[in-house]
C-alpha positions in Angstrom: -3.5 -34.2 13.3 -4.7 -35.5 9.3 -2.5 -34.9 6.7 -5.2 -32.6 5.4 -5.8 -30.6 8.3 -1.9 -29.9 8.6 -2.1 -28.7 4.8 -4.9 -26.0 5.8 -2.9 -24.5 8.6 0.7 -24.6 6.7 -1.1 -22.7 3.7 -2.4 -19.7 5.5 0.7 -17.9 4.7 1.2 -19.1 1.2 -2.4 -17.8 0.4 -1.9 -14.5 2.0 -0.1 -11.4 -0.1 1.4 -8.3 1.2 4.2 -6.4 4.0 5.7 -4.2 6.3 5.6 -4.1 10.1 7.8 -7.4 11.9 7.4 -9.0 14.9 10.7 -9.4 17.3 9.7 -12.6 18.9 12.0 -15.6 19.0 9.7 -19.2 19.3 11.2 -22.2 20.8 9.3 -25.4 19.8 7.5 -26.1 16.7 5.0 -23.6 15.6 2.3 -23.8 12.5 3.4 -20.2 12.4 7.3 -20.8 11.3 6.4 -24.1 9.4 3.9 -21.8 7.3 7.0 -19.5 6.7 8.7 -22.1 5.3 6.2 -22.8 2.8 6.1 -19.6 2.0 9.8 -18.6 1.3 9.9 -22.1 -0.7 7.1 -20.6 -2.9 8.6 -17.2 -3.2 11.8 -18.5 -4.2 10.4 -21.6 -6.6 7.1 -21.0 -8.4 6.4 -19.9 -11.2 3.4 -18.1 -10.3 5.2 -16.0 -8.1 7.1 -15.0 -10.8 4.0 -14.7 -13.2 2.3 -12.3 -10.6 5.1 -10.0 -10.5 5.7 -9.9 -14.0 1.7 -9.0 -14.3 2.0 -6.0 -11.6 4.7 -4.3 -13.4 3.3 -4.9 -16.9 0.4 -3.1 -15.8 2.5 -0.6 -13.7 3.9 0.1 -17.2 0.8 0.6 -19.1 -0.3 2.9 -16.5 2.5 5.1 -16.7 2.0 5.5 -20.4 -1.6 6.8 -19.9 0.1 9.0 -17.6 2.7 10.3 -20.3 0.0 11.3 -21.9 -1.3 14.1 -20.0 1.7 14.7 -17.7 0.4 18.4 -15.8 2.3 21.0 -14.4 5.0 19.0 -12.1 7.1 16.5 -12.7 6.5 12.8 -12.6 7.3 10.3 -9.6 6.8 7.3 -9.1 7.2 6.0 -5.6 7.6 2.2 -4.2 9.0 0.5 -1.4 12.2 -1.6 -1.6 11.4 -4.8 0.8 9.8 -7.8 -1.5 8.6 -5.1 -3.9 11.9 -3.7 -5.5 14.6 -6.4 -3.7 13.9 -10.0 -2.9 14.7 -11.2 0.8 13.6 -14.3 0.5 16.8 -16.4 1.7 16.9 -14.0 4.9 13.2 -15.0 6.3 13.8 -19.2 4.8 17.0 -19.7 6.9 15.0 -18.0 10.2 11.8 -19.9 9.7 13.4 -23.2 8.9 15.5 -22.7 12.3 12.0 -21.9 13.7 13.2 -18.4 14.2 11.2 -14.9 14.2 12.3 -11.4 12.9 15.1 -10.3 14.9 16.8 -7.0 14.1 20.1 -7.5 14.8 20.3 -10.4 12.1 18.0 -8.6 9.4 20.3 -5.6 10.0 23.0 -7.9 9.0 21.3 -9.9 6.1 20.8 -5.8 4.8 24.4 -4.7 5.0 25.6 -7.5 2.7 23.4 -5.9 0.0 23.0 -9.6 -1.6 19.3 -9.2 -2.2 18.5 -10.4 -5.6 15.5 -8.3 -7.3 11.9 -8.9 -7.4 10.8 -10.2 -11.0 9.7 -7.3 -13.6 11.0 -4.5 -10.5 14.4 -3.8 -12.6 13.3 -3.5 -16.1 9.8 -1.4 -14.9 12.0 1.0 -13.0 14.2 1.9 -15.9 12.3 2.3 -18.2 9.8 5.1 -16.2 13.7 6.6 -15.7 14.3 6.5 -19.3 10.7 8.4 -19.7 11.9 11.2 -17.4 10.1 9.7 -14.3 11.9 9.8 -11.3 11.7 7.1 -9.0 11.7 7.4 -5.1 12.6 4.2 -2.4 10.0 5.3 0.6 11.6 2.3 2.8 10.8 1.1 6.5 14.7 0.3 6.5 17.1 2.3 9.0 19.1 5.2 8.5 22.0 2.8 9.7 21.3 0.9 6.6 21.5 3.3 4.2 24.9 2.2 3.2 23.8 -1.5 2.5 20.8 -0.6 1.0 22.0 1.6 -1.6 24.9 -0.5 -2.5 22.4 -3.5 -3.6 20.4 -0.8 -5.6 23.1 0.0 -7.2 24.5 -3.3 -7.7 21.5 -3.9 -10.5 21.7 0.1 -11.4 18.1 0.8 -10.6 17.6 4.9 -11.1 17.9 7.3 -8.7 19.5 4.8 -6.0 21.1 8.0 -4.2 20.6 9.8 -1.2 18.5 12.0 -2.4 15.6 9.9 -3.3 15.7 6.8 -0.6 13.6 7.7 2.3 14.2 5.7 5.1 12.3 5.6 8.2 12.5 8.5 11.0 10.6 7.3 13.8 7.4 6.3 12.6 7.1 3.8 10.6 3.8 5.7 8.8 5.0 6.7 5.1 2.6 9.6 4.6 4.8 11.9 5.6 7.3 11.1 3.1 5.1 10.8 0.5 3.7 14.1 1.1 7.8 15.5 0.7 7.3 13.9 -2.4 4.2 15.3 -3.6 5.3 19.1 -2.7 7.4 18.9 -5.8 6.2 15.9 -8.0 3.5 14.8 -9.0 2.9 10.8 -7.7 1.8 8.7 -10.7 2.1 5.1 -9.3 2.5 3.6 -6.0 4.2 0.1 -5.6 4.4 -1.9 -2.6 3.5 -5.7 -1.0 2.2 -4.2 2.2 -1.2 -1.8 2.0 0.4 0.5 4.1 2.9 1.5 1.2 0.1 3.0 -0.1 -2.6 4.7 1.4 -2.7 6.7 5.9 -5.8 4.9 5.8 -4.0 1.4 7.1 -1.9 3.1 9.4 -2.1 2.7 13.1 -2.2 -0.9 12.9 -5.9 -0.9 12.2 -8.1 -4.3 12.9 -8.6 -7.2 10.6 -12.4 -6.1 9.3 -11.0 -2.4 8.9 -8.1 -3.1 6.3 -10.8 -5.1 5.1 -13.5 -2.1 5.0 -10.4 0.3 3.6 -9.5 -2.4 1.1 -13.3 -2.2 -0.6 -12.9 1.5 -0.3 -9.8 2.1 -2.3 -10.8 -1.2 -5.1 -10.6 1.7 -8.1 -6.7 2.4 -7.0 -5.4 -1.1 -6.9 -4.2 -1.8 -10.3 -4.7 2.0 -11.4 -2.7 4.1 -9.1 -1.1 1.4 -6.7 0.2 -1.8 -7.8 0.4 -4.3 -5.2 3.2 -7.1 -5.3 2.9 -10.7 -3.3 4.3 -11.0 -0.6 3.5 -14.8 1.5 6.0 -14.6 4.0 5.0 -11.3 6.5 3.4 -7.9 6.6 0.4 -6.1 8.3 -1.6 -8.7 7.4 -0.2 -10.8 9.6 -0.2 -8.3 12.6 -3.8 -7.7 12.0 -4.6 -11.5 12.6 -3.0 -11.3 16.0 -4.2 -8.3 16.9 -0.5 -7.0 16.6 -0.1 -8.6 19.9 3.7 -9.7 19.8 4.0 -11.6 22.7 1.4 -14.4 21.9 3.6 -17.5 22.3 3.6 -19.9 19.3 1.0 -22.2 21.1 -1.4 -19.3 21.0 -0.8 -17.8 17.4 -1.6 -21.8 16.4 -4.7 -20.9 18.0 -5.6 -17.9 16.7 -4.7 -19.4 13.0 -7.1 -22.3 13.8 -10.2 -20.2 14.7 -9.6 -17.8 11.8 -9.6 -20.6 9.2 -12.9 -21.7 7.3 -13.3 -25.7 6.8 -15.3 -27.2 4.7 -18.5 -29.1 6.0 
């Protein structure tokens, strides 16, 4: 395989933003998949750019909670985002399992969580105080556990975001769908922004694991709420974007997700 053929399929990842569903597969032998990964974390945790794109969704998170000041309604204000690569940074947990050619495995995420040693997302800290410090309250709608609630509210706390309580993380009970928790939400506040790396943060439409050209469809659908209402944050290293290019088929051995990555990549001529 050609030096340049290698940097097409190790790339995918890199080029790809979003997050939320994981696979629980462990691959033995090398796999484009898990040296993509690689790439991925090393560009999560080292450019700039990363950074810079961040930075840009919570400046613009911020200027679209002023406008919202502005005419505030009846209920009170919320603001409502995820905690996984949107709010904490897990970068170090998915580097050391892709670099040991590993996949997602619960037991050790569920580890990696209870140390509550995530450092934060760029921009995520100061974006969150200051819509506390404008009388918003912020709510963590999180695919996390209940069993780790503990961990989870310890690193909040560790960088005193707002409302890191009880009260306002919602962690996952059974489904992993967040439109039932954002609805609690909505009963009493009213939502102003959304902020999440994975689609499904933000709208029911990408729930149930939908196809490739549907998130696609949905995506085109919704363009006037990215950067209005929700505020998308990169994310290279998983999500439901990768699901959807496997057909969320987790039992595909590594040979066979190569496979699929090669057919789904455009060449040039």
């Amino acid at each position: 395989m050609n030096n340049r053929y290698s940097c097409f399929l190790i790339s995918l990842t890199i080029l790809s933003a979003c997050s939320a569903t994981r696979t629980t597969v462990t691959t033995p032998g090398a796999s484009t998949v898990n040296n993509g990964k690689v790439w991925a974390s090393l560009w999560q945790q080292r450019a700039a750019e990363y950074r810079a794109l961040c930075f840009q969704a919570y400046n613009l998170a911020k200027l679209r909670l002023d406008e919202a000041l502005k005419n505030p309604g009846t209920k009170p204000l919320a603001v409502v985002t995820d905690i996984d690569e949107t709010v904490l940074d897990n970068s170090p947990y998915d580097a050391q399992r892709a670099f040991n050619n590993q996949e997602y495995d619960a037991a050790t995420w569920k580890q990696w969580t209870a140390k509550a040693d995530c450092d934060t997302v760029a921009g995520a800290p100061g974006f969150f105080k200051y819509a506390a410090s404008k009388g918003v309250t912020v709510f963590y709608i999180t695919n996390r556990d209940e069993d780790e609630r503990n961990g989870t509210l310890k690193n909040l706390q560790r960088y005193n975001m707002p409302n890191a309580d009880t009260e306002h993380l919602m962690l996952k009970l059974g489904s992993s769908s967040k439109e039932s928790r954002r609805l609690q939400v909505l009963n009493k506040y009213n939502i102003i922004l959304l902020c999440g790396d994975n689609l499904a943060d933000f709208d029911k439409l990408y729930d149930n694991h939908p196809a490739e050209q549907s998130r696609n469809a949905t995506t085109r659908q919704l363009t006037r709420q990215f950067g209005s209402k929700y505020i998308v944050l990169p994310n290279p290293s998983y999500g439901d974007w990768e699901g959807a290019l496997f057909n969320f088929n987790y039992k595909l051995t590594p040979a066979q997700r190569d496979s699929i990555i090669k057919s789904r990549l455009k060449f040039a001529n």
